[in-house]
TIZADO-771628 format. One record per residue: residue in three letters; z negated, y negated, x negated of N, C-alpha, C in turn. Coordinates in steps of 0.2 Angstrom, whole numbers, plus 5000, padded with zeros to 4 digits. Layout:
N
ALAZYXZYXZYX ...
END
This chain:
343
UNK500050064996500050005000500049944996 UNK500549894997500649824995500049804997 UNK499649784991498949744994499149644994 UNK499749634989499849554989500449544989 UNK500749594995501549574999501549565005 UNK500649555007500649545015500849595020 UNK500849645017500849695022500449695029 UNK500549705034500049695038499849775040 UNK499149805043499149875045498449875049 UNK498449915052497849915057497249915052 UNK496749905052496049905049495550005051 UNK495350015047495050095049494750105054 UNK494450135056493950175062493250135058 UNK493250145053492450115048492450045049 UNK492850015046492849925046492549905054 UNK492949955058493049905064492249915067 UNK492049995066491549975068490949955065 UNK490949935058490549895055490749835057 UNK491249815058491149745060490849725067 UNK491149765072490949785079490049775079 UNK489749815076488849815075488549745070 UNK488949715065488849655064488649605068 UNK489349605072489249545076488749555083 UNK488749615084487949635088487349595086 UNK487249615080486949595076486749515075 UNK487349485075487249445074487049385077 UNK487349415085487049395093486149385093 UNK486049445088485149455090485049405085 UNK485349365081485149345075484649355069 UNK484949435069484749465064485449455058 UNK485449405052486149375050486049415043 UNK485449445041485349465033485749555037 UNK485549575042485849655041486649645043 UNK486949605048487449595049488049575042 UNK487349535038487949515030487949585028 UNK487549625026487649675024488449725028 UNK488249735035488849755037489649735037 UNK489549675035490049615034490349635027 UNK489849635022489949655013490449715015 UNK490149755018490249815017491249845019 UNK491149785027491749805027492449765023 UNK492049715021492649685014492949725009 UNK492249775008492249825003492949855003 UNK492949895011493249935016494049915014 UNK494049845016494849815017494749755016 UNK494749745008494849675004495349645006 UNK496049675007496549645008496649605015 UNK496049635019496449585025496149515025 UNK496349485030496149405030495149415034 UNK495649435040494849435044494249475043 UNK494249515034493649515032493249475029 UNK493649435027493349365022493249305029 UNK493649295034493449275040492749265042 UNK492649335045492249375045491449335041 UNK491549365036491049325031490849265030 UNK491249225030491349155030491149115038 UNK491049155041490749145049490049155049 UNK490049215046489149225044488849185043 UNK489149155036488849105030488749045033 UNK489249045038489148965041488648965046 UNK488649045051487849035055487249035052 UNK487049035045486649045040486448975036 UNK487048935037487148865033487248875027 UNK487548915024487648935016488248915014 UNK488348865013488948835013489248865006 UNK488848865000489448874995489848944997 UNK489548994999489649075001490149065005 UNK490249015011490349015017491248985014 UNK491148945008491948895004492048975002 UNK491649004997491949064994492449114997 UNK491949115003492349175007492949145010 UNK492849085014493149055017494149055013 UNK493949025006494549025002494749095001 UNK494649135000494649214999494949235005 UNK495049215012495349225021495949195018 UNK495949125017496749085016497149115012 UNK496949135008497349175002497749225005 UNK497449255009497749315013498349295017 UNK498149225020498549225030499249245028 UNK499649245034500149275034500649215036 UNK500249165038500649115043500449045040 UNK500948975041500748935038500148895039 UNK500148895046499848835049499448845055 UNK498848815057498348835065498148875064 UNK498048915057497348975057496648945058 UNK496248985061495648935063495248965058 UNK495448985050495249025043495148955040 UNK495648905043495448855037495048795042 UNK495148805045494448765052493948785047 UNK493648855048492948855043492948835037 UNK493448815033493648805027493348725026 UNK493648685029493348635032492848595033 UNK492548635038491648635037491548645034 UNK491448685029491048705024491248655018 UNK491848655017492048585012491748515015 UNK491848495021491448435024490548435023 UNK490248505022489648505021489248495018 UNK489848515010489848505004490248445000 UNK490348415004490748355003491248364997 UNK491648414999491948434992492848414998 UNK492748364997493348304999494148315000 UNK494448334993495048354991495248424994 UNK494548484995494648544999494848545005 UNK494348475010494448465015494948435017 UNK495148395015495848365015496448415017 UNK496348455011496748515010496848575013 UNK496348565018496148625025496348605029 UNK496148525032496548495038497048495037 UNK497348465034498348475031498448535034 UNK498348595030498448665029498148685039 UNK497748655043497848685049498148655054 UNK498748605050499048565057499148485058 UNK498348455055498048405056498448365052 UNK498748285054498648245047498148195047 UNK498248175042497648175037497848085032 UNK497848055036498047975033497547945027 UNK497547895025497147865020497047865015 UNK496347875012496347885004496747955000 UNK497147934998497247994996496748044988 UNK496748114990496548154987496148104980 UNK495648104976495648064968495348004969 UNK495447954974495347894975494647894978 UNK494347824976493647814979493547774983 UNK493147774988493047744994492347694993 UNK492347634998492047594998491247615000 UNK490547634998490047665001489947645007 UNK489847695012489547665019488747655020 UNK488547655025487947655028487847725029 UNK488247755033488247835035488447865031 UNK488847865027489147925022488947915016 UNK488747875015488547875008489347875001 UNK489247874998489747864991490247914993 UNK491047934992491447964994491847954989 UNK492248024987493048014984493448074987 UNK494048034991494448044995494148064999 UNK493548035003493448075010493848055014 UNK494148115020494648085024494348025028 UNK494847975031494747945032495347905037 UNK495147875041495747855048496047885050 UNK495747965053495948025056496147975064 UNK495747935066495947915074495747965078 UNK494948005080495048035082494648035087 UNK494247975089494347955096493447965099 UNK493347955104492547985106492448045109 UNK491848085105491848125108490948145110 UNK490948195113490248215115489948275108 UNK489348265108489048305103488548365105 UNK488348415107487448445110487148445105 UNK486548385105486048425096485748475100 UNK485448495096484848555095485148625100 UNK485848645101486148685106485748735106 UNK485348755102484948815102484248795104 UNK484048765106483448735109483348695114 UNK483148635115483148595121483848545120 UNK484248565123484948535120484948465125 UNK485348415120485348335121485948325121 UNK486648335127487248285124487248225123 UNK487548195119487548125116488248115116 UNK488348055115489048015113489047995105 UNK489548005103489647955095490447965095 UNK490647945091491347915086491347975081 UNK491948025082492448075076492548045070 UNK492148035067492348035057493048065055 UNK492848145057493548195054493348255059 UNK493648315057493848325063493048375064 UNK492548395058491648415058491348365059 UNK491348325060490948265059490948215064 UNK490348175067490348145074489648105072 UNK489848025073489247965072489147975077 UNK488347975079487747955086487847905087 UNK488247885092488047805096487847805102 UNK487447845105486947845107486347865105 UNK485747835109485247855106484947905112 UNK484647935105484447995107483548005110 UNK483548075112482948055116482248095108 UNK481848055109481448075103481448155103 UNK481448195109481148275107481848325103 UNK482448265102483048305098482748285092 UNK482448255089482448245082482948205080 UNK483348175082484048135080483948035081 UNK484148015080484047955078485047925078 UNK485147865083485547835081485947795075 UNK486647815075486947795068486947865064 UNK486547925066486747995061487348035060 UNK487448045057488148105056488048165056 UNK488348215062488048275061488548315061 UNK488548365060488948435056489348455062 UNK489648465064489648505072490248555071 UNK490248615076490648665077491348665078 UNK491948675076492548665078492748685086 UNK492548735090492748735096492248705102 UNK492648665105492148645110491848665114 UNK491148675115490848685121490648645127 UNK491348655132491148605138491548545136 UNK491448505142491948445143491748405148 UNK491748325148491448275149492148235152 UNK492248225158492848175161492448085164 UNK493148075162493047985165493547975170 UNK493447955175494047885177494247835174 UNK494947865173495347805170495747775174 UNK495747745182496147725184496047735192 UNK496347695193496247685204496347745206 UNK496947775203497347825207496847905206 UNK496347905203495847945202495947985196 UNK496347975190496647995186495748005180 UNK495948055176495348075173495548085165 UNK494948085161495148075154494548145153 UNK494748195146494048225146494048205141 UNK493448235139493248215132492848285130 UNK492948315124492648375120491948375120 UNK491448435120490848425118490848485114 UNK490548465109490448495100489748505100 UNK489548575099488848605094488748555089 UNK488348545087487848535081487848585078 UNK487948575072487748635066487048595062 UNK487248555059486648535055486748435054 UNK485948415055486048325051486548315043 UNK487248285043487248285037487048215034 UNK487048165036486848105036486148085039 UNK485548065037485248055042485247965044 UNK484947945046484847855051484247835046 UNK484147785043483547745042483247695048 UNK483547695054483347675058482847695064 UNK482247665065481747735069482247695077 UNK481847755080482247755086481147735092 UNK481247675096480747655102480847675107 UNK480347655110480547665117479947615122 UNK480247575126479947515127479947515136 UNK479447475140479447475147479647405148 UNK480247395152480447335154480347315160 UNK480147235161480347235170480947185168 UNK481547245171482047185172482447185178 UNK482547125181482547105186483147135191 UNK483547105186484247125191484447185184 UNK485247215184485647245178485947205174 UNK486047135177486247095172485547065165 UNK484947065167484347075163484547115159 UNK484347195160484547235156485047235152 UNK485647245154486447225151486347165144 UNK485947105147485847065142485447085135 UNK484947125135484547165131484947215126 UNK485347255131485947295129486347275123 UNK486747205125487147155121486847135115 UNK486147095116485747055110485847135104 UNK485447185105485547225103486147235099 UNK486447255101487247275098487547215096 UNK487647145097487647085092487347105085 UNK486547125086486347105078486247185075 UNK486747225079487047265075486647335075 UNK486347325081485847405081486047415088 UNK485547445093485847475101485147465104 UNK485147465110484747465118485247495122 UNK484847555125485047585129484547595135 UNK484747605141484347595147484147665149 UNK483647685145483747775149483447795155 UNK483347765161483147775167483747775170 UNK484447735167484947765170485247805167 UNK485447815158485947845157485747915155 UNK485347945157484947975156484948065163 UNK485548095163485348155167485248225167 UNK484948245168484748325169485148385170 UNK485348425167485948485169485748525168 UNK485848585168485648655167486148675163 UNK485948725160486348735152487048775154 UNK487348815162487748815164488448755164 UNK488148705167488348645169488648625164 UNK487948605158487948555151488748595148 UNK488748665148489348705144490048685148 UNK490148685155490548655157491048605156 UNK491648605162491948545163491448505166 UNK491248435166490748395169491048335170 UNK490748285174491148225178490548165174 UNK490648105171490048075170489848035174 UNK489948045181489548015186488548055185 UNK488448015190487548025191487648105194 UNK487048155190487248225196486648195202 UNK486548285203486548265211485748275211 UNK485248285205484648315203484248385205 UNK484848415206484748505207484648515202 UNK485048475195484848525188484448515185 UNK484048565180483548555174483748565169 UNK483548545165483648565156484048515153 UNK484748545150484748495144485148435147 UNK485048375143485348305145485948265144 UNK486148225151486748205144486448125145 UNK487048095142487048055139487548005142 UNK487547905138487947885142488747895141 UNK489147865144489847885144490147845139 UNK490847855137490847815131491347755133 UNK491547705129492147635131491747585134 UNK491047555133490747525134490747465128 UNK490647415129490447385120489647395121 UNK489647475117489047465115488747535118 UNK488147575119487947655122487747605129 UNK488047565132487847565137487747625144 UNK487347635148487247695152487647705157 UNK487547735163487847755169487547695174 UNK487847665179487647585182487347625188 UNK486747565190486447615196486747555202 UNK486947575208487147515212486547475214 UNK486947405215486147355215485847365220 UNK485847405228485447405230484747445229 UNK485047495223484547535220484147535217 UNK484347455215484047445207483347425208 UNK482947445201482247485202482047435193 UNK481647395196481647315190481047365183 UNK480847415183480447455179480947495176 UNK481147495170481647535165481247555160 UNK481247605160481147635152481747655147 UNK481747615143482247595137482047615129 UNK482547645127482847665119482747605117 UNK482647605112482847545107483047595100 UNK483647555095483647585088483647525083 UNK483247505081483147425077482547455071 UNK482747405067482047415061481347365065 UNK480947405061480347395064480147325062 UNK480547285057480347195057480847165062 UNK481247185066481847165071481547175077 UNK481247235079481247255087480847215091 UNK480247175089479847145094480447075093 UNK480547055089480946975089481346995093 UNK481947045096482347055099481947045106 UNK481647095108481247095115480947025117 UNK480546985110480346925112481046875113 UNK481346865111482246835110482346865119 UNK482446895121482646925128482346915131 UNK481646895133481246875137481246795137 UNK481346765133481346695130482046675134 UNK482546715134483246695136483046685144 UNK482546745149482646715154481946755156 UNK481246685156480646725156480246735163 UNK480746695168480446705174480646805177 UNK481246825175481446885175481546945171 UNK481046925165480946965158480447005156 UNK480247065157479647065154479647135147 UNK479147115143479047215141478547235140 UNK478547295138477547305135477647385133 UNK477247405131477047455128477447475123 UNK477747455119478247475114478047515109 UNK478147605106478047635103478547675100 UNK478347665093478947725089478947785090 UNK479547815092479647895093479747945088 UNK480247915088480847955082480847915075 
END
């Protein structure tokens, strides 16, 4: 047998069912015996792609990123086909993990993507959220999407801005029991789980939007995240607090409205971001995105309820002057109090 003429050929009765009990395994999150299954059947059938697949999948549920590049690169080498293997999707993440830039570059290419900007060598100007870069990609265009932190726990969707095609900025703010903090960049899953629609239009026309796992924080936020009791009067009150906010270049977010309840069936679905109907529990989403700014879901003015409880994400020598600055603006209809750091 040609082992590096691509020959293609069924896999054994052994591999498959080593791989077959692997991935059981891997389900109970037992990831140490499953690697062993996994070894074994690369042993088995070096030559094919989807052993090193396979492993490279592992590595990535483990967070083992150099293992996860090694193996990963070891699948490519194999494929048979030029372009759209989801071999170099994990290729990708694991490079974007690793900030190892020119790989990544080189995987998006390699699965279809383009890939504009710095090219491969070149260094980029340091950000706030990414910290120092060469050749990170950059002016993918790739639009807003939704995030779940903590999917395996008490899951949070949120909204942020697509870096590249692993990566996803928090522009909203989150609620303290994710551990996440506005302005972070986190690692997330290439296949979306679930989908989040807007109205775009009179005629009732709809836009979705992706919602992406978290895999892990790769950036974190030096900004803590509050949470503050507002009396504000009308929405334009609030809205105004909103605005001051995101002027001086942080966020307020109104979470008495943007703030809804789903059940983890729902949350994984297609979803509308209007208000649900409060049948669900569990995890949250978050507000919708094309706002200037996280602003939330609007409640109608007859509803409106002057006691808000509010996100804030500002440094701790900004937050009070903001809150006192917006009641100063309009203090017969402004008030706040209790303001405490969460996150």
């Amino acid at each position: 047998m040609r082992i590096f003429g691509k020959v293609r050929h069924r896999p054994s009765a052994s591999w498959r069912q080593a791989t077959d009990r692997a991935f059981t395994l891997i389900g109970d999150g037992r990831y140490e015996d499953a690697g062993a299954l996994l070894t074994r059947a690369a042993d088995l059938e070096p030559w094919l792609a989807e052993s090193w697949f396979n492993l490279a999948l592992l590595h990535k549920f483990r967070h083992d990123w150099e293992q996860a590049r090694a193996a990963g690169l070891r699948a490519v080498a194999l494929l048979d086909k030029e372009t759209g293997a989801p071999d170099w999707w994990n290729v990708g993440i694991a490079a974007t993990a690793l900030q190892d830039w020119p790989l990544a570059r080189r995987a998006w290419q390699a699965y279809g993507l383009r890939v504009p900007g710095n090219p491969v060598g070149t260094a980029q100007t340091t950000t706030a959220h990414t910290g120092e870069a060469n050749g990170e990609p950059d002016g993918m265009q790739l639009g807003s999407a939704a995030v779940r932190l903590s999917p395996e726990g008490e899951a949070e969707v949120v909204w942020g801005r697509r870096l590249d095609p692993a990566r996803i900025e928090v522009l909203s703010i989150p609620l303290p029991s994710s551990g996440r903090r506005w302005g972070e960049v986190v690692l997330h899953d290439g296949v979306p789980n679930g989908e989040r629609t807007t109205a775009t239009g009179p005629a009732g026309t709809t836009r979705a939007y992706p919602v992406f796992d978290e895999i892990e924080l790769w950036a974190p936020s030096p900004v803590p995240t509050w949470v503050v009791l507002l009396e504000a009067a009308t929405e334009a009150d609030r809205d105004a607090l909103e605005r001051l906010a995101a002027d001086a270049g942080f966020a307020a977010e109104d979470w008495s409205s943007s703030v809804r309840l789903l059940c983890r069936a729902c949350s994984e679905s297609r979803m509308p971001t209007a208000e649900g109907d409060g049948e669900h529990l569990d995890p949250h989403d978050h507000s919708e995105p094309g706002h200037p700014g996280p602003l939330g879901h609007r409640t109608a003015g007859e509803l409106w309820a002057p006691e808000r409880e509010c996100g804030i994400a500002a440094p701790p020598g900004l937050v009070r002057g903001l809150l006192d600055g917006w009641v100063a603006d309009s203090p017969d209809t402004r008030e706040w109090r209790d303001l405490e750091e969460v996150c």
